[in-house]
N, C-alpha and C positions, 0 to 999 in steps of 0.2 A: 503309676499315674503321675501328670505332671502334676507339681505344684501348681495351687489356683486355679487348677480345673473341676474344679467338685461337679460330682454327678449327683444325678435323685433317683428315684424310685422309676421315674419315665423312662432313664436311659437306660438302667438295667431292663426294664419289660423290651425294647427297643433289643438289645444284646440278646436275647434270650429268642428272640424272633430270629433274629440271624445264626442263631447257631441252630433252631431247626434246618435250616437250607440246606444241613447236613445231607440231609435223606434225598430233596431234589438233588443234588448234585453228586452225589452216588449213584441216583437212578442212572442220572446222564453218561455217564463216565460208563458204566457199566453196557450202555447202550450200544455207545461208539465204538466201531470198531479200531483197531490201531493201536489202543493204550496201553503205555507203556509202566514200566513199574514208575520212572520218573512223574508221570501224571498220578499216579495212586502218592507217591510221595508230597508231591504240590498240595495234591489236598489233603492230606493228613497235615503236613506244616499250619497250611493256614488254620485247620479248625483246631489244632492246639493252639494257636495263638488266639484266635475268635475264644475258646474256652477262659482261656489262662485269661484275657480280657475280661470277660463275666464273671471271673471269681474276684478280681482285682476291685472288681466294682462292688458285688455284693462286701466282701470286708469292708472297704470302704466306708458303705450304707451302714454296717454293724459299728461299725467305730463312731459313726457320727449320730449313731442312736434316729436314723432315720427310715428306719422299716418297721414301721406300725401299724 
């Protein structure tokens, strides 16, 4: 996380909503015909970084003693 950018409690409920779209965008993929392992790779990349995001933020929150 950059310096100066503190997050709260909002943006992680926010992050957490986004990484369910997991599931819709599995459905999708799985739907289309054509896909290649490089499309299952795209979205595996992005939701480890949407994840690795969300934890970054939860510590965050724990360091700053702001999930109460």
């Amino acid at each position: 996380m950059e310096a100066g950018n503190t997050k709260n409690r909002f943006d992680m409920e926010q992050e957490i909503m986004q990484a369910w779209q997991v599931l819709d965008d599995i459905r999708m993929l799985s739907a289309r015909e054509g896909t290649t392992k490089e499309d299952w790779d795209a979205v595996i990349r992005l939701y480890q970084i949407r994840f690795e995001t969300l934890f970054e933020t939860f510590e965050q929150l724990i360091k700053d003693r702001a999930l109460l």
